[in-house]
PyMOL Python script that loads the backbone (N, CA, C, O; Angstrom):
from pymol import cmd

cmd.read_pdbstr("""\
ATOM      1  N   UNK A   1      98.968 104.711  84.841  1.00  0.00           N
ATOM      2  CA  UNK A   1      99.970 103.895  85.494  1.00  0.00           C
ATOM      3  C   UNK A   1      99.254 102.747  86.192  1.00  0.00           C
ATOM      4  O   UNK A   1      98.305 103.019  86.927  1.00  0.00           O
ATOM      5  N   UNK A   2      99.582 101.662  86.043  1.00  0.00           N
ATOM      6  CA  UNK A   2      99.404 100.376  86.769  1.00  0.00           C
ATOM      7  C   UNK A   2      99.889 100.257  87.861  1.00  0.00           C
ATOM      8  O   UNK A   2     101.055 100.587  88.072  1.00  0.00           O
ATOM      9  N   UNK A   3      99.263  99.862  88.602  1.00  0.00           N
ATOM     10  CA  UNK A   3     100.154  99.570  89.906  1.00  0.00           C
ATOM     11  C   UNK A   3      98.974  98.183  90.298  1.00  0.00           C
ATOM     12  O   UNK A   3      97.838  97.845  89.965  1.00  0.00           O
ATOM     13  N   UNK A   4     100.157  97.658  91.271  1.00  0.00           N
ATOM     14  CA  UNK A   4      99.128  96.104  91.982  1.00  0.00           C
ATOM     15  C   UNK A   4      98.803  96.303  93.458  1.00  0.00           C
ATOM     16  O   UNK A   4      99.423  96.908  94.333  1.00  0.00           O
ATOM     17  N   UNK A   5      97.724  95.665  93.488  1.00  0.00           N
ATOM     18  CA  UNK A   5      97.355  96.464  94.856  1.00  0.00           C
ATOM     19  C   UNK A   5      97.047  94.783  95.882  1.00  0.00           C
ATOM     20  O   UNK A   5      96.720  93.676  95.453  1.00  0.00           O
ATOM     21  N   UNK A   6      97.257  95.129  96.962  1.00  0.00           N
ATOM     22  CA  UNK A   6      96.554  94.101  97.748  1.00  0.00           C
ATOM     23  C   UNK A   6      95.964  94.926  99.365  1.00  0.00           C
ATOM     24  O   UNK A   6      96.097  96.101  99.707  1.00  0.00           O
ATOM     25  N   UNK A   7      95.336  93.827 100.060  1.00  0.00           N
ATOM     26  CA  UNK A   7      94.325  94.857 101.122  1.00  0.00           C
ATOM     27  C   UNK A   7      95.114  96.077 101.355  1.00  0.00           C
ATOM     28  O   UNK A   7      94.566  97.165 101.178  1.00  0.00           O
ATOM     29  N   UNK A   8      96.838  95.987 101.887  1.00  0.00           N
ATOM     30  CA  UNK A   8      97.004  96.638 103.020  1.00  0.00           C
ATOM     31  C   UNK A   8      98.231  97.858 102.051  1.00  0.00           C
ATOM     32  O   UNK A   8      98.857  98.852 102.419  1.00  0.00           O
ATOM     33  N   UNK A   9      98.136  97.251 100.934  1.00  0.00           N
ATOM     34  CA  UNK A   9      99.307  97.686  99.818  1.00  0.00           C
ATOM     35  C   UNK A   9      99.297  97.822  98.687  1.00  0.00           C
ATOM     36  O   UNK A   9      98.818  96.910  98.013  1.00  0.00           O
ATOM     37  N   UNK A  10      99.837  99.045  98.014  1.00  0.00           N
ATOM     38  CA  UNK A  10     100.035  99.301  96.377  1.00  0.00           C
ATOM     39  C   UNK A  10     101.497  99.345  96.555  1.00  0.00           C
ATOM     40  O   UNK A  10     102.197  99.816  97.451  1.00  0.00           O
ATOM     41  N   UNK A  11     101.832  98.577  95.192  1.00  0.00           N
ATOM     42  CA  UNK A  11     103.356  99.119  94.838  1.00  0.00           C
ATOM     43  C   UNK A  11     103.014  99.422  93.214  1.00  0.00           C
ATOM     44  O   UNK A  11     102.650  98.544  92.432  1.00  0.00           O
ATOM     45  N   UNK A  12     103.195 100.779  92.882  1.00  0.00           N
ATOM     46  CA  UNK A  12     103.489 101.402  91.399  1.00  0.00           C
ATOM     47  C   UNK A  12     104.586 100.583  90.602  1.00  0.00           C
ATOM     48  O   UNK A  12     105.382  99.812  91.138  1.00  0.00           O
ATOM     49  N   UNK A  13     104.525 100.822  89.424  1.00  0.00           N
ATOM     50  CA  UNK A  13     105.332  99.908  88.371  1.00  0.00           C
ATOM     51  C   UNK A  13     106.345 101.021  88.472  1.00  0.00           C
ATOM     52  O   UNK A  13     106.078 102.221  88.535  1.00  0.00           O
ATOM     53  N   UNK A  14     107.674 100.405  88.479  1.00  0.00           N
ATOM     54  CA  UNK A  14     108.739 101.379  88.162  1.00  0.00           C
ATOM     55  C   UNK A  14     108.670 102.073  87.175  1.00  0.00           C
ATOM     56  O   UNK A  14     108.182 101.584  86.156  1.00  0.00           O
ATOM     57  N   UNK A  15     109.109 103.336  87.182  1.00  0.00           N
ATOM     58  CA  UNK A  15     109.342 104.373  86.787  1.00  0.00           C
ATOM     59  C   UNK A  15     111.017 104.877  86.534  1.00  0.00           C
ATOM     60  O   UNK A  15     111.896 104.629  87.359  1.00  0.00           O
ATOM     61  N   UNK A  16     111.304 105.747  85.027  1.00  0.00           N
ATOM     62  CA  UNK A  16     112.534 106.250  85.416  1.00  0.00           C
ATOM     63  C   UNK A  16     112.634 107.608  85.170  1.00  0.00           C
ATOM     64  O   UNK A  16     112.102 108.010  84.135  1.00  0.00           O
ATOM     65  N   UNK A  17     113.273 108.517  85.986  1.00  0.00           N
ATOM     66  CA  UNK A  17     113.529 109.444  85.983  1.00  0.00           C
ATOM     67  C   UNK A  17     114.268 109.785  86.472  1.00  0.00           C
ATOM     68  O   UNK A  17     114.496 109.726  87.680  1.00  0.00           O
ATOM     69  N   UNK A  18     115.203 110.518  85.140  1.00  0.00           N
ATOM     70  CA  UNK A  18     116.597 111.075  85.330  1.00  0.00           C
ATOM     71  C   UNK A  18     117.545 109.728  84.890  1.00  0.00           C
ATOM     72  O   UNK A  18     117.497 109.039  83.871  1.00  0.00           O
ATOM     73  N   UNK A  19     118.282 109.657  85.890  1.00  0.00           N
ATOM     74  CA  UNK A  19     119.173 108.378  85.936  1.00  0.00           C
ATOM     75  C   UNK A  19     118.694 107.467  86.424  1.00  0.00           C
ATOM     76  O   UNK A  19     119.125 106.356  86.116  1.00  0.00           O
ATOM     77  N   UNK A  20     117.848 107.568  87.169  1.00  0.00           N
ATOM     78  CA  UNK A  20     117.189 106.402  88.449  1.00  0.00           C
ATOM     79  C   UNK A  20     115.628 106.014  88.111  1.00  0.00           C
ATOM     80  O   UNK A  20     114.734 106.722  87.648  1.00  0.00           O
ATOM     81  N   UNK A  21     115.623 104.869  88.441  1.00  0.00           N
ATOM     82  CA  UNK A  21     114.295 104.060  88.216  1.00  0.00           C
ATOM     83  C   UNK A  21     114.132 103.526  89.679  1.00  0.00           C
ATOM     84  O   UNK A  21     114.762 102.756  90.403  1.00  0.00           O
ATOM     85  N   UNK A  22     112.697 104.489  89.811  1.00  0.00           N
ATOM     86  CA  UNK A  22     111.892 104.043  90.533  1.00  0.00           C
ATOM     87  C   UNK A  22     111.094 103.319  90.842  1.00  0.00           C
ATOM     88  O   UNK A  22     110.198 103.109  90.025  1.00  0.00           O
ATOM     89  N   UNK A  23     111.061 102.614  92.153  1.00  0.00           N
ATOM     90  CA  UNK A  23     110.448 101.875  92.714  1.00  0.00           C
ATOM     91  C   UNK A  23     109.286 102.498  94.331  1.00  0.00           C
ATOM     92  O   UNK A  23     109.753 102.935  95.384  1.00  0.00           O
ATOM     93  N   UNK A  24     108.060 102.358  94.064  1.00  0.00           N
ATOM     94  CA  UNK A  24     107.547 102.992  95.666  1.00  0.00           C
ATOM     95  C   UNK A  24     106.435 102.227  95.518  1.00  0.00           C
ATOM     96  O   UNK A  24     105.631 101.997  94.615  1.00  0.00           O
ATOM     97  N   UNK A  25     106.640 101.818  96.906  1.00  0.00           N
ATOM     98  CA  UNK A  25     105.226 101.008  97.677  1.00  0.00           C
ATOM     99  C   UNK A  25     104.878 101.816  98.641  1.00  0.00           C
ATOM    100  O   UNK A  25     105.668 102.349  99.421  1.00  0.00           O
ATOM    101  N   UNK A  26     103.110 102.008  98.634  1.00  0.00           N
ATOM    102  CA  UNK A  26     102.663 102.178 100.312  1.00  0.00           C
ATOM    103  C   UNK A  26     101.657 101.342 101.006  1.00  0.00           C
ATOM    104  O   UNK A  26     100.685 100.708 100.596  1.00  0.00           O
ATOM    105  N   UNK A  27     101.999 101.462 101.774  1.00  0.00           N
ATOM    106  CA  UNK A  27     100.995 100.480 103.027  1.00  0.00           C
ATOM    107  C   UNK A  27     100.428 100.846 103.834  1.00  0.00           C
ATOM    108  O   UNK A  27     101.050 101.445 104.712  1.00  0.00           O
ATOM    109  N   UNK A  28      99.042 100.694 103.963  1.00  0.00           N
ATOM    110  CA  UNK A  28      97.937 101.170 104.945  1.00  0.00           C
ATOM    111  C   UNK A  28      98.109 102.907 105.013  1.00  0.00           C
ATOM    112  O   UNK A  28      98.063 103.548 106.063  1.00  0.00           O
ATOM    113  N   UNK A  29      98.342 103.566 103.471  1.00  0.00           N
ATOM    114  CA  UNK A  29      98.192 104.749 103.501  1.00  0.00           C
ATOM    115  C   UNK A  29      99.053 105.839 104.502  1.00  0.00           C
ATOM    116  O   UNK A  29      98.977 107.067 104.526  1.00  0.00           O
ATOM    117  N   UNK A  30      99.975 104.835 105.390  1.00  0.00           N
ATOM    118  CA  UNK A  30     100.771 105.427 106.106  1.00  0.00           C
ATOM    119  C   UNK A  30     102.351 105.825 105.824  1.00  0.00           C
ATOM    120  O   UNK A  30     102.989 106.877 105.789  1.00  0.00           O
ATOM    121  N   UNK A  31     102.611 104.562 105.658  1.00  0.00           N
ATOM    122  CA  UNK A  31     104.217 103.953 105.277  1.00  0.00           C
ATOM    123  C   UNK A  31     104.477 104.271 103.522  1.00  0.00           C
ATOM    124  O   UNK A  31     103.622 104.183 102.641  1.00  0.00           O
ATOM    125  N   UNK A  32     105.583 104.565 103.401  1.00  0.00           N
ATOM    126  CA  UNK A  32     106.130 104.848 101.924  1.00  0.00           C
ATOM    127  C   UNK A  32     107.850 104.212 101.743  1.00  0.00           C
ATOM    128  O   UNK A  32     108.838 104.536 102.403  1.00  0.00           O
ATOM    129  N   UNK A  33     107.757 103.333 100.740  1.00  0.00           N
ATOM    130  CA  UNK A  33     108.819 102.999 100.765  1.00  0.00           C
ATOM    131  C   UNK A  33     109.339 103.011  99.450  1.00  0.00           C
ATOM    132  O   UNK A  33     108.850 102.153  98.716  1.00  0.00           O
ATOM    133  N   UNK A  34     110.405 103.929  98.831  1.00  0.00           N
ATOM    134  CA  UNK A  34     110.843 104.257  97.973  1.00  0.00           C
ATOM    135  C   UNK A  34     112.338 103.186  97.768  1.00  0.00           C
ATOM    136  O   UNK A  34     113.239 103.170  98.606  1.00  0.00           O
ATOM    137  N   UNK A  35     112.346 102.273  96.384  1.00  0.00           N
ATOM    138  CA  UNK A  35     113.789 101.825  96.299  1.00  0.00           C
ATOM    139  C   UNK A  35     114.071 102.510  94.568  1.00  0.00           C
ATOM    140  O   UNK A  35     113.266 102.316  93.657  1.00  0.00           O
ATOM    141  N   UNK A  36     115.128 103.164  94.437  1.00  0.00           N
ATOM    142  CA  UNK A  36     115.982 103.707  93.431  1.00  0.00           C
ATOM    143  C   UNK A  36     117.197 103.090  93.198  1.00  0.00           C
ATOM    144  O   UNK A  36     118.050 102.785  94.032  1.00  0.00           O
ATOM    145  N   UNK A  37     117.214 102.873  91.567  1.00  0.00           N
ATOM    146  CA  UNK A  37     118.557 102.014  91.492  1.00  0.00           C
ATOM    147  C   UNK A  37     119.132 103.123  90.184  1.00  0.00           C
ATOM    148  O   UNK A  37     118.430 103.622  89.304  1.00  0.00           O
ATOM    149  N   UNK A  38     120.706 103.312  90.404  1.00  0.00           N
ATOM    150  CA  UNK A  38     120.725 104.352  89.262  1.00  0.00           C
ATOM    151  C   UNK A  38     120.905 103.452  87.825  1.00  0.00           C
ATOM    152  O   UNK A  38     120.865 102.226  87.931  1.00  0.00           O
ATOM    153  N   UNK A  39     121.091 104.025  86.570  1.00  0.00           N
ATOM    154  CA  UNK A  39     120.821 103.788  85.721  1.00  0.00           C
ATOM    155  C   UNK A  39     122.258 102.947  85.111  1.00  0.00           C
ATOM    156  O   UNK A  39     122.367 101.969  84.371  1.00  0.00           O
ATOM    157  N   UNK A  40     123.165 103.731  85.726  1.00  0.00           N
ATOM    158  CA  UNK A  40     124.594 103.586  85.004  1.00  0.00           C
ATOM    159  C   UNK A  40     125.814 103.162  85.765  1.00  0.00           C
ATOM    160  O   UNK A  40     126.738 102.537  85.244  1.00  0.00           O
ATOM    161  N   UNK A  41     125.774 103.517  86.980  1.00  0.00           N
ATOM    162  CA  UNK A  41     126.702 102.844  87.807  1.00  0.00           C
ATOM    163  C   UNK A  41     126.039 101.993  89.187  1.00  0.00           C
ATOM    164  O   UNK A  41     126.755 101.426  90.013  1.00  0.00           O
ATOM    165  N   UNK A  42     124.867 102.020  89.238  1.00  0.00           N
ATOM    166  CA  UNK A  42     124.025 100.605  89.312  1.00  0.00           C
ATOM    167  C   UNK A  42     124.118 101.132  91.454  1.00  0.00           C
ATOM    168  O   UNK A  42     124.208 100.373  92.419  1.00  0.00           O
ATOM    169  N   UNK A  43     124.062 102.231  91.425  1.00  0.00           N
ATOM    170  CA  UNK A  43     123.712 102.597  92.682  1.00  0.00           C
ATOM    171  C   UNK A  43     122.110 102.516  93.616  1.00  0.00           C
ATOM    172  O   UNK A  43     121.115 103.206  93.396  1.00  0.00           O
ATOM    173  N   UNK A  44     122.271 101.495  94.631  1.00  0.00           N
ATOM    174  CA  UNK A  44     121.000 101.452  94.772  1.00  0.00           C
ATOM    175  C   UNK A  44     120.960 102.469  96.456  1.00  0.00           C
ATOM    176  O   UNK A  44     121.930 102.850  97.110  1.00  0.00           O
ATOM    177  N   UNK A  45     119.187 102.708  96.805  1.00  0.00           N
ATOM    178  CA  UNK A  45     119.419 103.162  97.433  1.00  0.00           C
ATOM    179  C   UNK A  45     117.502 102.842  97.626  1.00  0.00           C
ATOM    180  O   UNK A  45     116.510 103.044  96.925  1.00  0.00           O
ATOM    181  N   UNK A  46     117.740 102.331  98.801  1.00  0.00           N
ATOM    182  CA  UNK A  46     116.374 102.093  99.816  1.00  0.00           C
ATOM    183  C   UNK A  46     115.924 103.163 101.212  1.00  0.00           C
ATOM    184  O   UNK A  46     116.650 103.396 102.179  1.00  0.00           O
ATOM    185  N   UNK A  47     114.587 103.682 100.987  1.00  0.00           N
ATOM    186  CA  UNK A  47     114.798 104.399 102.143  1.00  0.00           C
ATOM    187  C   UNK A  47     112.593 104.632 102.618  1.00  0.00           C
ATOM    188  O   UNK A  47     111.652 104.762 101.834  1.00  0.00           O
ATOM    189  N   UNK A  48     112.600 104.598 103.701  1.00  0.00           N
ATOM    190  CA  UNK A  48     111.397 104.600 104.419  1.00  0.00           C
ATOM    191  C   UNK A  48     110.788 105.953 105.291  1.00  0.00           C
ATOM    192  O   UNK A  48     111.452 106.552 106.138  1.00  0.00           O
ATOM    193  N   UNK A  49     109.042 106.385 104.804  1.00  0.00           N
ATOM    194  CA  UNK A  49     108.947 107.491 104.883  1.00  0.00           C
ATOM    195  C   UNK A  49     107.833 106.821 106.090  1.00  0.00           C
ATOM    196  O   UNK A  49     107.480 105.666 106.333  1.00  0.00           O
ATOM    197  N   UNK A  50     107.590 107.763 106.514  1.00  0.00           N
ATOM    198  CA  UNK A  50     106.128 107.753 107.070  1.00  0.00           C
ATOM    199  C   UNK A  50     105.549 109.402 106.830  1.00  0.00           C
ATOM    200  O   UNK A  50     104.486 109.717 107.365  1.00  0.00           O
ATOM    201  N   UNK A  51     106.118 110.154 106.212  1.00  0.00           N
ATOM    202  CA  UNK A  51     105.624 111.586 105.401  1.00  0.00           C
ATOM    203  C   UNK A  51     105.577 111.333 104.212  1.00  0.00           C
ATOM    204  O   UNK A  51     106.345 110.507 103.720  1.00  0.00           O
ATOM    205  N   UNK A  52     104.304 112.249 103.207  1.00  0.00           N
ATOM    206  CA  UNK A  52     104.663 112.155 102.189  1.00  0.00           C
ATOM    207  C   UNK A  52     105.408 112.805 101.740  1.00  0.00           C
ATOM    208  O   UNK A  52     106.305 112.423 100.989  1.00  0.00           O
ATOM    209  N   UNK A  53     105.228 113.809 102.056  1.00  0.00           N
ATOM    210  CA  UNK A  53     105.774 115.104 101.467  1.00  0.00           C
ATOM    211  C   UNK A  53     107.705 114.935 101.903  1.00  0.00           C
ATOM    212  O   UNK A  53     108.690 115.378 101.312  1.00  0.00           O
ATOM    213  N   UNK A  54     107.619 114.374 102.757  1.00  0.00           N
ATOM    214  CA  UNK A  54     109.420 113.718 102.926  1.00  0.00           C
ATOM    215  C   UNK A  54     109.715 113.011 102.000  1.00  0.00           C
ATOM    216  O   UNK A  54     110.597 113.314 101.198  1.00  0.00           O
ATOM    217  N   UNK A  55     108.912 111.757 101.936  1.00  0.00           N
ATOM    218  CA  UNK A  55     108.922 111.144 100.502  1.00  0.00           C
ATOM    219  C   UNK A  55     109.598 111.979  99.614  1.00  0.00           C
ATOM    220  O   UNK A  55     110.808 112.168  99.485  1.00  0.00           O
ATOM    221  N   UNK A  56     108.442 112.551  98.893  1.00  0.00           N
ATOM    222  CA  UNK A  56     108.364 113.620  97.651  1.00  0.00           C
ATOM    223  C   UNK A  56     110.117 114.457  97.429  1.00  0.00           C
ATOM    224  O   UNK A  56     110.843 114.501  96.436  1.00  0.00           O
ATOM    225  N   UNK A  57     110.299 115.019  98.820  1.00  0.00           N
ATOM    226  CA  UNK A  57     110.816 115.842  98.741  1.00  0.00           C
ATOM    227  C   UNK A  57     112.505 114.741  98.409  1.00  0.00           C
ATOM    228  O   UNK A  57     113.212 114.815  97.404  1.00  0.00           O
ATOM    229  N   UNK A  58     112.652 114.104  99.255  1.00  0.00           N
ATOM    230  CA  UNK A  58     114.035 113.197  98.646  1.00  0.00           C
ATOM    231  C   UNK A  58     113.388 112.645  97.770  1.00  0.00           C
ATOM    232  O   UNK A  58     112.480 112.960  98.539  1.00  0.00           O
ATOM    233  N   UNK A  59     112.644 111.844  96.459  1.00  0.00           N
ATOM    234  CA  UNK A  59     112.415 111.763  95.209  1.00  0.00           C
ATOM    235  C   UNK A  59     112.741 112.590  94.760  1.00  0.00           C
ATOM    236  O   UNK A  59     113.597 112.151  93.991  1.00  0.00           O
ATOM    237  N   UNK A  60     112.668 114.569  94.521  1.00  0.00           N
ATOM    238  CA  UNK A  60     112.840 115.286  93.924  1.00  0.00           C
ATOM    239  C   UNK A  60     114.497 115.265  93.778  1.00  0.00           C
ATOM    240  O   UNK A  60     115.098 115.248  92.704  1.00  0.00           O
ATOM    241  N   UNK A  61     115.169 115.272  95.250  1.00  0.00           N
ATOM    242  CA  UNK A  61     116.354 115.695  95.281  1.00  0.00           C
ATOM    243  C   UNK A  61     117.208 114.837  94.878  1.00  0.00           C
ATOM    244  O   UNK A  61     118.244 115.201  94.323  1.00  0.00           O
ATOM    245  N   UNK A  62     116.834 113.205  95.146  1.00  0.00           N
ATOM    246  CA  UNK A  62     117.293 111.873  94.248  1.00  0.00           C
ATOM    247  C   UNK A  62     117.499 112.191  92.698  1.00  0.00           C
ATOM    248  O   UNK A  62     118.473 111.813  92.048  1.00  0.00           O
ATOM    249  N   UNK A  63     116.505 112.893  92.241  1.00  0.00           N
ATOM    250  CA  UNK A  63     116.411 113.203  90.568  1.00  0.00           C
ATOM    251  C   UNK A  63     117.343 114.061  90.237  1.00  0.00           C
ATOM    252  O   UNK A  63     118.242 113.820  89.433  1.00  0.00           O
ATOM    253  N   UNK A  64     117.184 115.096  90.830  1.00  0.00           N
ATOM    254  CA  UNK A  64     117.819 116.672  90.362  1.00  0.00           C
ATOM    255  C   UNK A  64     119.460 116.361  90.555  1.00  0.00           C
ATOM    256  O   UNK A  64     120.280 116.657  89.686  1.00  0.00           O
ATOM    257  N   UNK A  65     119.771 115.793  91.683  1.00  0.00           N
ATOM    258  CA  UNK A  65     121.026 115.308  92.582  1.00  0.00           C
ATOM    259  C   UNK A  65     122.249 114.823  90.846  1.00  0.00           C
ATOM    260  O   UNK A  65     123.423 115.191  90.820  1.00  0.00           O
ATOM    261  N   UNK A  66     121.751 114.187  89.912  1.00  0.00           N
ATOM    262  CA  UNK A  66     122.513 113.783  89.211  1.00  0.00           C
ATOM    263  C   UNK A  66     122.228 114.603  87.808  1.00  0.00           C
ATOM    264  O   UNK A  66     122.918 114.382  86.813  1.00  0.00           O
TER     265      UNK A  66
END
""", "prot")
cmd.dss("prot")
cmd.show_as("cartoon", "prot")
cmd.util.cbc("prot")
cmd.orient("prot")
């Protein structure tokens, strides 16, 4: 996977899974910012971690959810 990086930031190339295509940037290894847009009725949905594992865990439930 590609992703672009600069000093303080990577953002990964979207991804799709499930219905939703992903989007996640992090910054200074702290911050996680996940944007999901669904596939078919064009639902978006932005949301900010400072866990990963919070992250992770709404990614999983974003997926499974539909």
């Amino acid at each position: 996977m590609k992703a672009k990086l600069s000093p303080n930031m990577i953002s990964f190339v979207a991804v799709r899974r499930g219905d939703w295509v992903l989007k996640i940037s992090v910054y200074k290894n702290k911050q996680i910012l996940v944007m999901a847009l669904n596939c078919y009725d064009f639902r978006t949905v932005v949301n900010y971690f400072t866990d990963q594992n919070c992250a992770a865990d709404f990614i999983e439930q974003l997926v499974i959810e539909d």
